[in-house]
TISE-480584 format. One line per 3 residues: number of its first residue (from 1); their letters; for each residue x, y, z of N, C-alpha, C. Coordinates in steps of 0.001 Angstrom, whole numbers. Each point is the difference from the previous one (the first is absolute). Example, Ala and Ser with C-alpha at 12.3 -4.5 7.8 and 13.67 -1.06 7.14 Angstrom:
<atoms>
1) AS) 13190/-5690/7800/-890/1190/0/900/1200/0 | -350/1050/-720/820/1190/60/-770/1090/730
</atoms>
This chain:
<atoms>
1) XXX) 93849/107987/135701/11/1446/25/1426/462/-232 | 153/825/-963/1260/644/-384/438/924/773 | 1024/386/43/831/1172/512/-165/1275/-1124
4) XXX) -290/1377/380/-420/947/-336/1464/701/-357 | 495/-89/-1085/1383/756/-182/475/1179/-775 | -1108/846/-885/-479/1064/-441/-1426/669/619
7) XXX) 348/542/755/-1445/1026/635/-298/944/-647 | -1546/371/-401/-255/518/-734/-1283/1417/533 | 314/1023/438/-1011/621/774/-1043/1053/-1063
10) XXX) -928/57/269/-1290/1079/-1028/-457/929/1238 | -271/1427/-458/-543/576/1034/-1765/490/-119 | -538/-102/520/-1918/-54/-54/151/1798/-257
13) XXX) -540/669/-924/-147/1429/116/-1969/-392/-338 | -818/255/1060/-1134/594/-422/-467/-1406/95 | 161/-1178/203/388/-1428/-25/206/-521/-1475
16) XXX) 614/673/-544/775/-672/-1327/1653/-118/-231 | -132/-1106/-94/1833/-419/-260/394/1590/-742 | 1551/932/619/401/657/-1041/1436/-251/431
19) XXX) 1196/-510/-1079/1182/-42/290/549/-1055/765 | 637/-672/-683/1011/-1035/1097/1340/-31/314 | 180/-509/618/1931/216/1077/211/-1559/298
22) XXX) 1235/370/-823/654/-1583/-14/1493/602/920 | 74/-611/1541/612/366/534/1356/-605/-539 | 1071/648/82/1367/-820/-481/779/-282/1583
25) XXX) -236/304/773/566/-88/1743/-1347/91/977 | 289/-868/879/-1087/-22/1223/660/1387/798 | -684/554/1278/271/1036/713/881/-790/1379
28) XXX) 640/512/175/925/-397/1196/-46/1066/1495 | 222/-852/1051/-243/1206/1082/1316/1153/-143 | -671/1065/145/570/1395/-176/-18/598/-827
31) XXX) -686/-765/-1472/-592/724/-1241/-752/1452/340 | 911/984/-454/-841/1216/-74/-1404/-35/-385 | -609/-1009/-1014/-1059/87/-497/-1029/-1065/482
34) XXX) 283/-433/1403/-853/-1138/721/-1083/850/961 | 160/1181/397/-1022/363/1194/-931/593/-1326 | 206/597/-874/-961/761/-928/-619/-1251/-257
37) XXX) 559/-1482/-705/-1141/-597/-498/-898/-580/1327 | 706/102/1675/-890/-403/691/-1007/321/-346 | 299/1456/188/-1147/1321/151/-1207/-135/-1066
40) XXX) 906/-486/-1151/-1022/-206/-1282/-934/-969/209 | 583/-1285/549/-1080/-1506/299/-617/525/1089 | 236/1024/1073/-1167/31/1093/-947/964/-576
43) XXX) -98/983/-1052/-997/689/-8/-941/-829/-932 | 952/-974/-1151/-1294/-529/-1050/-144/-1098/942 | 230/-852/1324/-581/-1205/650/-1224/1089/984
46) XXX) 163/1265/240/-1421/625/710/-545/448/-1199 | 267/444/-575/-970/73/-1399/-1056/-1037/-341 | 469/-1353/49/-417/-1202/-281/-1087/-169/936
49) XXX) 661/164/1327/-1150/-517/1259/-1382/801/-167 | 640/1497/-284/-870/1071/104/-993/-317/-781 | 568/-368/-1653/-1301/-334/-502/-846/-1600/113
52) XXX) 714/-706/247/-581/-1113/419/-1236/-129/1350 | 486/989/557/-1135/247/1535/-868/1046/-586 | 54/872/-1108/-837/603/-612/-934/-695/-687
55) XXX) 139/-954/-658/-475/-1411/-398/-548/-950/471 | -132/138/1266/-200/-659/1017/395/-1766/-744 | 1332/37/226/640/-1541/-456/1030/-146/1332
58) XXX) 197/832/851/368/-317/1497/-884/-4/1012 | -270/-1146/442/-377/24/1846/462/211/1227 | -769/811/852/599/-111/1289/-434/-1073/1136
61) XXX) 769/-19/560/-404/-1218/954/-1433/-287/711 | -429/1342/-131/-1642/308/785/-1032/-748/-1312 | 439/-434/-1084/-933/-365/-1005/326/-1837/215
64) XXX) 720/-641/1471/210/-1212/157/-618/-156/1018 | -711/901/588/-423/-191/1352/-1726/202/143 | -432/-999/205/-1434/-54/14/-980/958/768
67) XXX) -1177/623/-539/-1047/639/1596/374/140/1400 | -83/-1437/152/-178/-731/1524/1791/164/375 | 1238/118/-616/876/781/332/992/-1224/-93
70) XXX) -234/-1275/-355/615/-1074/78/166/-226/-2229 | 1171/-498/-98/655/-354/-1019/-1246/-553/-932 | -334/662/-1288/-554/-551/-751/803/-919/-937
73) XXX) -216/-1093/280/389/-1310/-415/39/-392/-1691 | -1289/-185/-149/7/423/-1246/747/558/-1107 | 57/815/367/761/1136/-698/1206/326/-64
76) XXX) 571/-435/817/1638/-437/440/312/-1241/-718 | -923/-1320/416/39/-549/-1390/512/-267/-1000 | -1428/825/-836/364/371/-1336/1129/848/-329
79) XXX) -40/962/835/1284/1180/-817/1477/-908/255 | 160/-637/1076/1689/-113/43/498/-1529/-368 | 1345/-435/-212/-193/-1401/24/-411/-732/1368
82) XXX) -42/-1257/36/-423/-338/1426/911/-430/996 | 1255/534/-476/886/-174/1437/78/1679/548 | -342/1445/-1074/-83/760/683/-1225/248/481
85) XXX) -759/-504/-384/-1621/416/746/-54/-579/1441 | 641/-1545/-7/344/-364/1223/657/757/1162 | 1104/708/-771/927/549/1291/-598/1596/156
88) XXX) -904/220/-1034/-837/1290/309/-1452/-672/1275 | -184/-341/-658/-1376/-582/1424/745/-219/980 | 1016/-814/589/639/-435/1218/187/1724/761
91) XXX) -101/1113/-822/623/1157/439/-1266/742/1398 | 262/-285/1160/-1031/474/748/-1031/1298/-122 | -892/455/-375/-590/1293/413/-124/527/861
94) XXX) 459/1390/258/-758/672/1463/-1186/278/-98 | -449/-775/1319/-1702/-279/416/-542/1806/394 | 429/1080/238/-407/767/-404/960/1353/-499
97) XXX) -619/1022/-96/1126/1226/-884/634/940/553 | 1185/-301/326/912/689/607/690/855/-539 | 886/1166/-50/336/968/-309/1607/-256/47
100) XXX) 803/240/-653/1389/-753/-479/884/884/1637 | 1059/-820/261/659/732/988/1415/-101/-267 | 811/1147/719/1617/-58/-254/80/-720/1218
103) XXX) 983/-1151/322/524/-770/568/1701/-439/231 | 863/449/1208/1354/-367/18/192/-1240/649 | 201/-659/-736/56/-1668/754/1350/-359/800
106) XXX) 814/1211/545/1260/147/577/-518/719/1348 | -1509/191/193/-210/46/1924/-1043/-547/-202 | -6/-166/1202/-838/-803/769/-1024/935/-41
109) XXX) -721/1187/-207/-1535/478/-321/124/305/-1359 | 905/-236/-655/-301/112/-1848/-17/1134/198 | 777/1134/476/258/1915/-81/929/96/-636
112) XXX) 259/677/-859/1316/315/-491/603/1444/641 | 925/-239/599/862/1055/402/1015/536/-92 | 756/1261/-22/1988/-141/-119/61/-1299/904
115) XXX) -164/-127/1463/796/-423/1117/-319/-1242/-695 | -834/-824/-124/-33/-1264/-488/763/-166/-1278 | 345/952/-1372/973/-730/-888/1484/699/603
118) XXX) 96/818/273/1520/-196/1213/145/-1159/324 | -991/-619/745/535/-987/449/148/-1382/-1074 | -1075/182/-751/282/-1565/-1144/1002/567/-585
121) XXX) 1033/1181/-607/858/254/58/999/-654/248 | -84/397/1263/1107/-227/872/295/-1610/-36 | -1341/-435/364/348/-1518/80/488/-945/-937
124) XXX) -101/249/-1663/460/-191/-763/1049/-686/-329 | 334/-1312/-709/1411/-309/560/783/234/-1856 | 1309/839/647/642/467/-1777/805/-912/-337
127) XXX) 334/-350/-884/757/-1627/-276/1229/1010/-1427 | 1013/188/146/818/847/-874/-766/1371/-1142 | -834/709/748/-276/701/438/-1404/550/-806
130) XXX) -514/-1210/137/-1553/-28/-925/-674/-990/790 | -1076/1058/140/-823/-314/1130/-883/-1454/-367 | -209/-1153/932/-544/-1226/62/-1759/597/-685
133) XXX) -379/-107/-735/-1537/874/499/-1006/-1216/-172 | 763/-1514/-697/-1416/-1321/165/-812/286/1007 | 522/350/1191/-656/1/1413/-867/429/-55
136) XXX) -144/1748/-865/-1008/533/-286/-1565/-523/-576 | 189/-825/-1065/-825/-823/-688/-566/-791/460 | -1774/-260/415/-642/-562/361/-186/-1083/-990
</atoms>
């Protein structure tokens, strides 16, 4: 496999190639012209999804999960290779349907309060003067 040393970009109008850009410089951080092309790749990558789930060529996870509420096997399977179908089945189900909850894993009843991040705050240890926050990370 070669190294790619002329890039060559086409843009889809209507989905037909119109126009190409042969970049002469890559973009560097602080390029005035880097957040616009973010902006540009996030609306045509939801564009994409949009019509692809219009298409129904995306699944949601509820189309892996059998009747009886346990992992259809099968079907996991076929769609993924078999080291991800594996580490998708190993993934437990909840045995019944619970309703999503906000949770602060910094008290002891999972409340989130001022007085409780005052205090993870506080406790915090600053190391030249940026805060440690691994601690944070479960």
């Amino acid at each position: 496999m070669g190294c790619v040393m002329t890039p060559e970009y086409a843009f889809l109008v209507n989905g037909r190639p119109r126009g190409r850009v042969i970049p002469s410089r890559g973009l560097q951080q602080g390029c005035p012209v880097s957040p616009y092309l973010i902006l540009f790749c996030v609306e045509a990558l939801s564009s994409l999804i949009s019509q692809a789930e219009s298409q129904f060529e995306l699944m949601g996870l509820s189309e892996f999960i059998a009747p009886n509420g346990e992992w259809d096997v099968g079907k996991s399977q076929m769609t993924f290779l078999p080291m991800d179908a594996d580490a998708i089945l190993s993934i437990p189900l909840a045995s019944g349907v619970y309703g999503d909850k906000w949770c602060w894993h910094f008290d002891r009843d999972d409340i989130y309060s001022i007085k409780s991040d005052y205090s993870l705050a506080w406790s915090l240890q600053f190391d030249e003067g940026v805060a440690d926050l691994s601690r944070l990370v479960r």
